[in-house]
N, C-alpha and C positions, 0 to 999 in steps of 0.2 A: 510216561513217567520214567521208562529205565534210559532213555536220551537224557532227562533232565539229569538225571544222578548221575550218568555218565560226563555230561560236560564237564564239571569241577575237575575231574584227570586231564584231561584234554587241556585243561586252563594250564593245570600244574606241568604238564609235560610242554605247554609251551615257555612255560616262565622258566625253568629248567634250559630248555634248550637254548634260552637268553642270557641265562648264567655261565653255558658253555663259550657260548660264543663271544661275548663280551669278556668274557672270564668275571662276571661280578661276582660275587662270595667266595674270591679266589683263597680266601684263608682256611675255607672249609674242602677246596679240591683237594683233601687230603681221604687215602684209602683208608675204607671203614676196619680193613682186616689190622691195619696197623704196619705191614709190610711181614705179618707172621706168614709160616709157612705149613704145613699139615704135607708129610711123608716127601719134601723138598719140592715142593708147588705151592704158590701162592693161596691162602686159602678163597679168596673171590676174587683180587689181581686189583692193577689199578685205576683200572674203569670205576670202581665202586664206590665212590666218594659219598661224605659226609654231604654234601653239596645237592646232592642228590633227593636225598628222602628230606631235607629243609627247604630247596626251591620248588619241589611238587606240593608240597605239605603248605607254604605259602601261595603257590598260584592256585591251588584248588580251594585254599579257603578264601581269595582275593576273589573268584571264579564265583563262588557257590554265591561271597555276599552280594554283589552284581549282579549274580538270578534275583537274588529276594528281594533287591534294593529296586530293581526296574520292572519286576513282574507284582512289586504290590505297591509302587506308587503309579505307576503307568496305566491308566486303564486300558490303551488301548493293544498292549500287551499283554494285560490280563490272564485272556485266555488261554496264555501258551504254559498256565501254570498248571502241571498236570500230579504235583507232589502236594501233600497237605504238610506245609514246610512243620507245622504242629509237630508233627512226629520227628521232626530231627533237633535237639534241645540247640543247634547253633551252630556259625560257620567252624569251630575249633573239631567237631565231627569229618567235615570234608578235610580238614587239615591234617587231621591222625587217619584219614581216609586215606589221605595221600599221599603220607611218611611208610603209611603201608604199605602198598602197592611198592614204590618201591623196594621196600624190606622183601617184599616177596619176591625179586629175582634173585636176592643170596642165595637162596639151595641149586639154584638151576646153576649158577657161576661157579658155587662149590664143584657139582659134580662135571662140570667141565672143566675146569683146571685140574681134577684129578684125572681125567681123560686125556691133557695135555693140551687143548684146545685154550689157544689167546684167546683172550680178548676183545672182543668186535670179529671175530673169526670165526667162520662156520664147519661142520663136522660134513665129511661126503654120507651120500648113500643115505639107508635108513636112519642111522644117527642124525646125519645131518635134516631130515623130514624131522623126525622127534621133537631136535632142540628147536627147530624152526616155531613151530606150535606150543611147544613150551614157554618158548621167547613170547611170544603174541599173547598168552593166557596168563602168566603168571601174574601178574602187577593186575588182574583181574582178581583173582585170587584173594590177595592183601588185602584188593578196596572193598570186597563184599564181606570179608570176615569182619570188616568193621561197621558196614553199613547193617549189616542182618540184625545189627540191637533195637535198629528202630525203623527198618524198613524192612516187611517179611521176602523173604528171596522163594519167592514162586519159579516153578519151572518156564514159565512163558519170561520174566524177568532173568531168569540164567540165561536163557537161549536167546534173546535180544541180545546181551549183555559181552556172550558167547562171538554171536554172531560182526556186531559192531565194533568190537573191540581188536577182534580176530581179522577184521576188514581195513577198519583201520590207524590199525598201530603201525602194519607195514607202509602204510601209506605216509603218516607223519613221520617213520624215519626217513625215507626217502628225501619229502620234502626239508625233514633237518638236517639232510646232510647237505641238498641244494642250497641252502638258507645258510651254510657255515655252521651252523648248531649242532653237527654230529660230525666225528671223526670220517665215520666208513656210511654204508646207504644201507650197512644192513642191521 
């Protein structure tokens, strides 16, 4: 069950990283912070785009109705349905799922630009451990504060969730950076 809810990210993060590459919704690669500043640092920099929490937010709700569209017309996929999709009133849920997740790396960009730390740039040492696992968790974060209204977040679903996402996030950026879809590979 907690793969199934995870996929829709995964969908959004790749639809996202088609938006970079392509540059498609280039009107929205505009910074969320506005180009404001908080104590002469950018308050999350220009990585942050508007572009961002709208192509996750579309590919994870593209994502989710593609599960429900093949897993309850296909019998012979069927079984791989392990959600009672009942309890989620609809794909616009994966969608603000996914705007979420997003949203949920502001605080961590905050407190790195007030650290001094660009952009796609990593911190040494302990710091740099921290944000590492911060970077991997947060946009986990977002998508469960929004799923928890109709999916209960049991401790064996945090620690899948945890585990999978923490595995592989570092993994898809990698791959989006190979793919042209990401600046840096980190």
């Amino acid at each position: 069950m907690t793969l199934y809810l995870l996929l829709p990210l995964v969908g959004g993060a790749a639809v996202h990283g088609a938006c970079m590459k392509y540059d498609w919704l280039a009107f929205l690669a505009r910074p969320i912070d506005g180009g404001r500043r908080f104590r002469g640092r950018p308050l999350f920099g220009h990585s942050k785009t508007w572009r961002g929490p709208i192509a996750v937010a579309a590919g994870a709700a593209a994502t989710y109705a593609l599960q429900r569209q093949l897993l309850h017309e296909l019998a012979p996929v069927a079984f791989v349905e392990l959600v009672d999709d009942s309890q989620l009133p609809g794909f616009w849920v994966m969608a603000l799922a996914g705007a979420a997740a997003e949203f949920a790396e502001l605080p961590n960009s905050f407190v790195k630009r007030r650290l001094g730390i660009d952009p796609s740039c990593t911190a040494s040492g302990l710091p740099g451990v921290v944000f590492f696992l911060w970077d991997q968790l947060d946009l986990l974060i977002g998508y469960w504060l929004v799923l928890v209204f109709w999916v209960p977040l049991t401790p064996l679903r945090l620690s899948i969730s945890v585990v999978v996402v923490g595995g592989v996030h570092p993994l898809l950026t990698v791959a989006g950076y190979l793919l042209g879809m990401r600046p840096t590979a980190r």
